[in-house]
C-alpha positions in Angstrom: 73.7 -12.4 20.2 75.1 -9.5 21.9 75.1 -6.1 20.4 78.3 -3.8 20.9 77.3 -0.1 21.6 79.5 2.5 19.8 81.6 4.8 21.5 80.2 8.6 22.0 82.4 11.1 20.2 82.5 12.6 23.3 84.4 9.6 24.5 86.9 9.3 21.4 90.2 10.3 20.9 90.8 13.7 19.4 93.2 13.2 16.4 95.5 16.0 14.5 96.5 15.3 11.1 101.1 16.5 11.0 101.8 17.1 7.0 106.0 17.3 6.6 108.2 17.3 3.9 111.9 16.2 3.7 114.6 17.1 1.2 115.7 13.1 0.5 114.0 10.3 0.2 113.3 8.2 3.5 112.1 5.4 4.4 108.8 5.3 7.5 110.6 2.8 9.3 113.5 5.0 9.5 111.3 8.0 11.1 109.2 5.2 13.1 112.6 4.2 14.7 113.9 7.8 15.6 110.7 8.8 16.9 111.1 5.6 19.0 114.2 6.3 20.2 113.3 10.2 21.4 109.8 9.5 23.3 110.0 5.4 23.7 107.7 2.4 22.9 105.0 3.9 25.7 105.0 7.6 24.5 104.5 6.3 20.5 101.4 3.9 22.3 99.9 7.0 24.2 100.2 9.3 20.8 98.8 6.6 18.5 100.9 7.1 15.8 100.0 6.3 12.5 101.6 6.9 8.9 98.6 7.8 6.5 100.6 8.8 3.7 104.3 8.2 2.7 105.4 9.0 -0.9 108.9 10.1 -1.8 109.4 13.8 0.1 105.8 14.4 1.7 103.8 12.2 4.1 101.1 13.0 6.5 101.2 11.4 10.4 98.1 10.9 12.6 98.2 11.5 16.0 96.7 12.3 19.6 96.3 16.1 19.9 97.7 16.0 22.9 101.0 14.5 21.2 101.2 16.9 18.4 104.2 18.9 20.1 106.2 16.3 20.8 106.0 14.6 17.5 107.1 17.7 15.9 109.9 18.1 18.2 110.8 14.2 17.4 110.7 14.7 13.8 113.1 18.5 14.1 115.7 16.1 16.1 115.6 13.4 13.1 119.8 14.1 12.2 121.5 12.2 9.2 123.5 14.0 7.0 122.2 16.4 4.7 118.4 15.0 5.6 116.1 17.8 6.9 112.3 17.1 8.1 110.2 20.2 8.4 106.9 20.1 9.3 104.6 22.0 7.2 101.4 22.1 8.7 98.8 20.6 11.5 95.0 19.9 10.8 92.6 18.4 12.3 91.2 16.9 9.1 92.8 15.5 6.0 90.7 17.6 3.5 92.4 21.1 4.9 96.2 19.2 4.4 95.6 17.7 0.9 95.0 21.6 -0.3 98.4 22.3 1.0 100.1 19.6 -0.7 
């Protein structure tokens, strides 16, 4: 039996943690499909996108730090209607964004 090595951290991805809020309630696939749209199928693969949280107005995104400005400018350009997405703050762990919640 073969034994996998783990990665070094030196060798994993650096993530940033992207708390917003929004004035109505949305649904992820809704922001999954407008971030889509602005930086394309390859650009949400290269950011690693992931939804940690999602509850009615607040959820918290993980992603690449190398991505963290262009997800934010993604989420500003989210129009519908009297919708507005703000982003609130950027962390690089999930302890220092649940205080802010």
């Amino acid at each position: 039996m073969i034994k996998i090595k783990n990665l070094l951290p030196s060798l994993k991805e650096r993530k940033r943690y992207i708390l917003y809020k929004t004035n109505k309630k949305m649904n992820k696939d809704d922001i999954d499909g407008s971030l889509k749209s602005f930086m394309g199928e390859l650009g949400i693969a290269k950011s690693g996108l992931k939804f940690i949280k999602h509850e009615n107005e607040i959820g918290i995104i993980q992603v690449n730090h190398k991505f963290v400005d262009e997800i934010k400018t993604g989420l500003a350009l989210i129009y519908r209607p009297d919708l507005m997405i703000r982003t609130v703050r950027v962390s690089g762990t999930l302890n220092n964004l649940k205080g802010a919640i």
